[in-house]
C-alpha positions in Angstrom: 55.1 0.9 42.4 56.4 1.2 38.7 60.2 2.1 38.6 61.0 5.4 36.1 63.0 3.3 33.8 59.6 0.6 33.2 57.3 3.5 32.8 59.9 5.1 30.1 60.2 1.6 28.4 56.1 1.0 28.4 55.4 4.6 26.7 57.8 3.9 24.5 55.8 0.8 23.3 52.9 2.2 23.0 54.4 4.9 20.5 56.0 2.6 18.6 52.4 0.5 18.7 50.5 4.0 17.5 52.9 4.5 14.5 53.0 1.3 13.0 49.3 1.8 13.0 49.2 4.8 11.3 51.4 3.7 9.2 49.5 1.0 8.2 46.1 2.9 7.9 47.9 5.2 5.5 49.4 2.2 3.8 45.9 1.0 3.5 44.5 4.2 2.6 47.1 5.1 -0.1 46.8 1.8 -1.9 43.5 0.7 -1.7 41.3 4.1 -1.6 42.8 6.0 -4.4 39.8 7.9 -5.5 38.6 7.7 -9.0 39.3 11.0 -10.7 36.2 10.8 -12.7 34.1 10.0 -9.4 31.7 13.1 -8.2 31.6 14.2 -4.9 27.9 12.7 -4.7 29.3 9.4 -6.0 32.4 9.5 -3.4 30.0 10.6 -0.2 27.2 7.7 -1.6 30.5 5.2 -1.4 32.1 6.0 1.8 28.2 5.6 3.1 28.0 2.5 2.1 31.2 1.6 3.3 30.6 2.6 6.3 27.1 0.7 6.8 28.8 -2.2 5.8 31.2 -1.4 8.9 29.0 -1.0 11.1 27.1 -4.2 10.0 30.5 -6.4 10.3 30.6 -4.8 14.0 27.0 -6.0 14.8 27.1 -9.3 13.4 30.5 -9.8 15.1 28.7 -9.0 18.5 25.7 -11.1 17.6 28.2 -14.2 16.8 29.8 -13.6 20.2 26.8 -12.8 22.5 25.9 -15.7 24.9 23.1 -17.8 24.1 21.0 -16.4 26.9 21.1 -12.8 26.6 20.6 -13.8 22.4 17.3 -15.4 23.5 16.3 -12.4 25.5 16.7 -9.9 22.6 15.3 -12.1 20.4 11.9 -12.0 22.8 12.0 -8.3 22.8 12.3 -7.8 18.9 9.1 -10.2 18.9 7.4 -8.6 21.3 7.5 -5.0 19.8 7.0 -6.4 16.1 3.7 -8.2 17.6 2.5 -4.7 19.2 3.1 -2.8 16.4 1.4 -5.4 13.9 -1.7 -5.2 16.5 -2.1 -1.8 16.3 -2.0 -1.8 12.6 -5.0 -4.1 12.6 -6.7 -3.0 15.0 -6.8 0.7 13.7 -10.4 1.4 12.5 -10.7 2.4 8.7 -11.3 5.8 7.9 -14.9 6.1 6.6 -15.3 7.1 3.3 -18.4 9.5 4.2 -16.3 11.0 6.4 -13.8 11.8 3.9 -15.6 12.9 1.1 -17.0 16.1 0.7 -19.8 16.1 -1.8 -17.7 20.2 -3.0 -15.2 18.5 -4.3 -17.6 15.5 -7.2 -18.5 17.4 -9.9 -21.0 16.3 -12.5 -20.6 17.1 -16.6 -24.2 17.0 -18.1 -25.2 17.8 -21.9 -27.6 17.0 -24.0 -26.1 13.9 -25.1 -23.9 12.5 -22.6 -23.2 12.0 -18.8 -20.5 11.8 -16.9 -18.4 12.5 -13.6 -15.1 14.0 -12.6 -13.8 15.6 -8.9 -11.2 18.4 -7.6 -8.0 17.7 -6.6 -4.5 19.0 -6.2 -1.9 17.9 -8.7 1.7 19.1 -8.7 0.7 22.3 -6.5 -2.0 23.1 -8.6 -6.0 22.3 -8.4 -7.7 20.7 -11.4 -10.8 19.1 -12.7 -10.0 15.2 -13.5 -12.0 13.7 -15.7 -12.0 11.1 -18.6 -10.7 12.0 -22.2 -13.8 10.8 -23.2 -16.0 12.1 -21.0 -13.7 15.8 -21.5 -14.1 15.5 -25.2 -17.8 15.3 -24.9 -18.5 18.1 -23.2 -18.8 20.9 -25.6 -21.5 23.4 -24.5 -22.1 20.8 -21.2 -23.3 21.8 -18.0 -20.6 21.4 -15.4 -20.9 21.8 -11.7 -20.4 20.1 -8.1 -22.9 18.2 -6.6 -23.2 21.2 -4.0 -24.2 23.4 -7.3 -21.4 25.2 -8.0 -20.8 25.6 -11.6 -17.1 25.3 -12.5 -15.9 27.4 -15.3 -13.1 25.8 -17.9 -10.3 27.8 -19.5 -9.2 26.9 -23.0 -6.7 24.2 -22.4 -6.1 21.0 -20.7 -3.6 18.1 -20.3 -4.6 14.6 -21.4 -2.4 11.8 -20.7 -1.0 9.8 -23.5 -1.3 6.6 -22.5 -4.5 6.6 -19.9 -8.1 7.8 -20.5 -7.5 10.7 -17.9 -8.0 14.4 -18.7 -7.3 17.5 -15.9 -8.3 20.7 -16.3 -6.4 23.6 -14.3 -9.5 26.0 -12.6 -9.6 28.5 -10.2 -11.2 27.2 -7.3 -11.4 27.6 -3.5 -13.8 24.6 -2.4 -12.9 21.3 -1.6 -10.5 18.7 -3.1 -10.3 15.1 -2.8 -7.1 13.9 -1.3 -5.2 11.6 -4.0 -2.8 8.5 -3.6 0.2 9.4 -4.9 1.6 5.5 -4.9 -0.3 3.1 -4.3 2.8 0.6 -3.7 3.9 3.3 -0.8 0.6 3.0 0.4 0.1 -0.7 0.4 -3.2 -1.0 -1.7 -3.8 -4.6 -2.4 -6.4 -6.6 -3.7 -9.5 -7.4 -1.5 -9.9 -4.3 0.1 -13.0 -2.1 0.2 -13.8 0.6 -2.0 -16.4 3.3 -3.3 -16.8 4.4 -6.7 -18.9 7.4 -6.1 -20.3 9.8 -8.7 -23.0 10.4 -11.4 -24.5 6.8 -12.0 -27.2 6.8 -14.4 -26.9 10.4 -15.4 -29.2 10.9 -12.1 -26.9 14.2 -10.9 -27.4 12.5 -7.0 -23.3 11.4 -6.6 -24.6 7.4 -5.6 -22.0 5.8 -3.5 -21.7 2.3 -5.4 -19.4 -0.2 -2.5 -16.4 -3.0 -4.1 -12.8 -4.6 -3.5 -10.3 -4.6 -5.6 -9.8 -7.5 -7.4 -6.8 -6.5 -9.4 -3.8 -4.3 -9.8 -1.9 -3.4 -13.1 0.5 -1.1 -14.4 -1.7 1.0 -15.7 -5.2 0.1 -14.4 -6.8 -1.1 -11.5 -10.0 -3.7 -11.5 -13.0 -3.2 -9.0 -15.8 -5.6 -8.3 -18.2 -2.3 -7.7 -20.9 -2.1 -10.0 -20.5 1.1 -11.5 -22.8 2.3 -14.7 -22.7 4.8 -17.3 -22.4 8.1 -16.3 -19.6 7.4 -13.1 -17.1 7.1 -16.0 -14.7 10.0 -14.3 -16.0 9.0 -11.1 -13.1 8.9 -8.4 -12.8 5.4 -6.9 -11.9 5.7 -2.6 -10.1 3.6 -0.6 -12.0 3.2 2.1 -9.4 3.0 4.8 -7.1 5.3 3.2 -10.0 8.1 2.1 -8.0 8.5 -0.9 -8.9 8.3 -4.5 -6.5 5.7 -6.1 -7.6 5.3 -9.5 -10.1 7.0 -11.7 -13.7 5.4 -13.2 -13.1 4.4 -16.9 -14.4 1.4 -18.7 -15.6 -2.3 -18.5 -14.6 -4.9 -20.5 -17.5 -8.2 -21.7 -16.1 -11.6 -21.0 -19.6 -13.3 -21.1 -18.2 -14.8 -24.7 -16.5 -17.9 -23.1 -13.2 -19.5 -24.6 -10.7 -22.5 -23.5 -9.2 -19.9 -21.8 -12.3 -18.1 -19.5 -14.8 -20.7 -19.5 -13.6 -22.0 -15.7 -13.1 -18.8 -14.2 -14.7 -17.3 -10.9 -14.4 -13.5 -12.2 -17.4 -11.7 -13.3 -18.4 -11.6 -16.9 -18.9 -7.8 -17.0 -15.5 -6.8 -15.4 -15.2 -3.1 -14.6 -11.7 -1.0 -14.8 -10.5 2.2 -13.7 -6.8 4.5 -14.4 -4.6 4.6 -11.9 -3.5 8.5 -10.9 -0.2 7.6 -9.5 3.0 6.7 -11.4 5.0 8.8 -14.2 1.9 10.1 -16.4 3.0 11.4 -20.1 0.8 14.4 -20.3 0.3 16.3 -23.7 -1.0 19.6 -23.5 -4.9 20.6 -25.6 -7.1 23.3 -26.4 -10.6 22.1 -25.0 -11.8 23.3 -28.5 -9.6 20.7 -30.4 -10.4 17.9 -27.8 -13.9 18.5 -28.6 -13.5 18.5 -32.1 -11.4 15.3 -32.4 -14.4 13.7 -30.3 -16.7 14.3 -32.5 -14.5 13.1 -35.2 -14.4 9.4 -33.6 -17.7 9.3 -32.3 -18.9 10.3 -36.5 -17.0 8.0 -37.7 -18.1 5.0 -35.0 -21.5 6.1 -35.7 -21.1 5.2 -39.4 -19.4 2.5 -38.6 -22.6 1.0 -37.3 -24.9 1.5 -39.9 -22.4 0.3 -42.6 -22.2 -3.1 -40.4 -25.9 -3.0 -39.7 -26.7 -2.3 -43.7 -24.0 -5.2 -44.6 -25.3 -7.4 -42.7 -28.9 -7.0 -43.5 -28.4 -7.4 -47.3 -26.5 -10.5 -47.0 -28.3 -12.4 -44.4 -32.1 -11.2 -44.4 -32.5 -10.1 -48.1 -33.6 -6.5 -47.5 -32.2 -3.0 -46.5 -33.0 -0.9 -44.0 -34.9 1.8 -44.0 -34.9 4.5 -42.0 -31.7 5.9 -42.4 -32.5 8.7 -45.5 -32.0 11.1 -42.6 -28.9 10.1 -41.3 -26.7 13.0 -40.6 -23.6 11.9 -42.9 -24.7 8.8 -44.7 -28.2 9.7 -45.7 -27.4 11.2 -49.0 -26.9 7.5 -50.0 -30.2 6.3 -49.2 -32.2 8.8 -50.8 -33.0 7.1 -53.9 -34.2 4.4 -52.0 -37.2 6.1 -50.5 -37.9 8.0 -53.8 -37.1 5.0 -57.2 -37.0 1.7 -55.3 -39.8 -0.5 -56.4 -40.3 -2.7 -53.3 -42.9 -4.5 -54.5 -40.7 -6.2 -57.2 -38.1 -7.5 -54.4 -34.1 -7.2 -55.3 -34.2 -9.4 -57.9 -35.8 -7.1 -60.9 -33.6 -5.3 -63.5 -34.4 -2.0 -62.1 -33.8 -2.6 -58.5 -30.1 -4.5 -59.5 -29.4 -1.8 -61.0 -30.4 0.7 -57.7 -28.7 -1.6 -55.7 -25.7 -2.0 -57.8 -25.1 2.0 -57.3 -25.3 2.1 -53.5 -23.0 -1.2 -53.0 -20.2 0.7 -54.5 -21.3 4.2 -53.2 -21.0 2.5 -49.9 -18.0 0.9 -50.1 -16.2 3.7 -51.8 -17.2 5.7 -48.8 -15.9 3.2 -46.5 -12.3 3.0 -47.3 -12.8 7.3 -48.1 -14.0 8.0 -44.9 -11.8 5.4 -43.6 -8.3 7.3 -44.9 -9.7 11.0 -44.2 -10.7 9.5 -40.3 -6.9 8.7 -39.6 -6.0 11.5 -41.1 -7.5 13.9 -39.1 -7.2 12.3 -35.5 -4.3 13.1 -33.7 -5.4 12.6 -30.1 -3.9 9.4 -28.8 -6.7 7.7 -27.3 -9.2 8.5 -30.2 -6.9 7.0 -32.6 -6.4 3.9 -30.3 -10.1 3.5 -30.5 -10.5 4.1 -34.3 -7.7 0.9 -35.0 -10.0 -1.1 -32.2 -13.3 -1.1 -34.3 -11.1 -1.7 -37.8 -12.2 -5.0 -37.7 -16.0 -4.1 -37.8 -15.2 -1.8 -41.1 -13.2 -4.9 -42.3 -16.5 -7.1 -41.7 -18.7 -4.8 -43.6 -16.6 -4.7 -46.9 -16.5 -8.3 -47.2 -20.3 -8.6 -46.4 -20.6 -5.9 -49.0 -18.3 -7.4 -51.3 -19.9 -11.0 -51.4 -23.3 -9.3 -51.6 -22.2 -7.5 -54.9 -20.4 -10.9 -56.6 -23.0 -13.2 -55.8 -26.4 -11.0 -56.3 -25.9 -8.2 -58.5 -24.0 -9.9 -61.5 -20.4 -8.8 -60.8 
């Protein structure tokens, strides 16, 4: 039994033992945890978090370093056993059928007289919209526009059109079905090689065909399938098949059947098909569906002319005659008029009379290329049409040189 005079000298050691330790915590504290006056309280609490995970890691990897070697192995065992049953469930979970997932409410076909194209519900932000491409959108002035169930879908008089991706969305009121979206396809581990349906209004057939592909590439921006879609799915929604999600959106394919150095050995397809991702920060710009349409028509007048200057060009340097056929052209047929009506075929481009026909239109035509050229960028102010004029400037380039040569080496210039 402890005498009364060891007890009092033990209690007094272990106060003196407890001050010098508070001491020395608030020696610590007071020199090396003087809080930054500028620091926030979010800033301060995010610190002392991490310092105190990097604590409690220090304590763990301290009782790792001293654990025996047997009970080391035995953990070691467990933590492999439960990562082994959890990746075998994983894999072994079936994939959530795509027919079971998508309700045929919710794909929604846009049909005019002159185009064809797809779109679908879904919830966005808290709100429901019709998603669609710009250029499927911008075409649809006076179109028919229903889901595949026959429920015709009623537009208001704006939309939102991203900046940056060939994606339009429509607010609408609307109490049917929507198709679930991914909202990051990092989050939800899409990779390449897995199965997918592009489904929607191939063909312009109104019958929502289910067309089956993999993913065979990811971007920033875009995402590459292998299925075969056609004109008429662009706006289609693309499904994951295991997720029943919709991960990107049905846009456009690009031609690589033109071999180089660089594509001549590869294993892709030739026609390779693309769609816009729905996920990710998305610049959207606000429209009235009136001036969507309206800027549309704009490109698509100006592509259109496009064409027949490069189809006339060509013909007149290469093959020695002009077309006919285009005196009823809606914009360029004023130029061709005198053709039908003075032009003495017979005679071939060589006589006095006929230089002097064809001396006119070569320079009425290539003063209306570079004037319809400047008034076209003008007047487009939608992002993605004006992206598309710059990507045919090299066709308009073509034809004024063909033009040009024509006119110095044939009419005496």
């Amino acid at each position: 039994m402890s005498s009364p005079l060891f007890i009092s000298f033990r209690s007094l050691r272990l106060a003196t033992l407890l001050l010098l330790s508070v001491v020395a915590v608030f020696g610590q504290g007071f020199t090396g945890k003087i809080p930054d006056a500028n620091e926030s309280p979010l800033e301060r609490a995010k610190r002392a978090r991490q310092e105190l995970m990097l604590r409690m890691q220090e304590e763990v990897d301290e009782v790792k370093a001293n654990e025996p070697l047997e009970a080391k192995i035995a953990r070691l065992k467990r933590e492999l056993a439960a990562a082994e049953a959890e990746l075998a469930v994983r894999d072994t979970a079936p994939p959530t059928p795509v027919d079971g997932e998508i309700d045929s409410g919710a794909l929604v076909v846009i049909s005019s007289d002159h185009s064809e194209g797809s779109g679908f519900i879904a919830e966005m932000r808290g709100r429901t919209f019709l998603i669609s491409n710009i250029h499927v959108l911008g075409a649809a002035r006076g179109a028919s526009i229903q889901t595949l169930d026959g429920e015709v879908i009623t537009l208001p008089s704006h939309g939102y059109i991203s900046r940056k991706r060939d994606i339009a969305i429509v607010p609408i009121e609307w109490e049917g079905a929507t198709l679930p979206l991914s909202q990051s396809l990092s989050f939800d581990e899409v990779g390449i090689g897995q199965a997918v349906t592009v489904i929607g209004n191939s063909d312009g057939e109104r019958v929502g065909s289910r067309l089956k592909g993999k993913v065979t590439g990811i971007g920033p921006n875009e995402l590459q399938v292998s299925a075969k879609f056609v004109p008429g799915n662009s706006g289609s929604p693309i499904v994951h098949d295991e997720l029943g999600k919709v991960v990107a959106i049905a846009s456009h394919l690009k031609d690589f059947s033109v071999k180089s150095k660089w594509t001549e050995d590869s294993e892709q397809a030739d026609i390779r098909r693309f769609g816009y991702r729905l996920d990710g920060e998305i610049e959207w710009g606000q429209i009235a569906l009136d001036d969507l349409y309206s800027q549309s028509e704009l490109y698509h007048r100006y592509e259109d002319r496009t064409k027949v200057m490069g189809h006339v060009s060509y013909m007149l340097q290469y093959q020695d005659k002009l077309m006919t056929g285009y005196g009823s052209h809606d914009s360029l047929g004023y130029l061709f008029e005198h053709f039908d009506r003075d032009f003495q075929w017979h005679r071939g481009t060589n006589s006095s009379h006929n230089q002097r026909l064809l001396k006119r239109f070569v320079t009425s035509l290539l003063m209306e290329i570079q004037s319809d050229r400047q008034s076209t960028s003008e007047a487009l102010k939608v992002d993605f049409y004006k992206r598309r004029y710059y990507s045919i400037d090299d066709a308009r380039d073509d034809a004024t040189r063909a033009l040009t040569r024509f006119r110095d080496s044939r009419l005496g210039y």
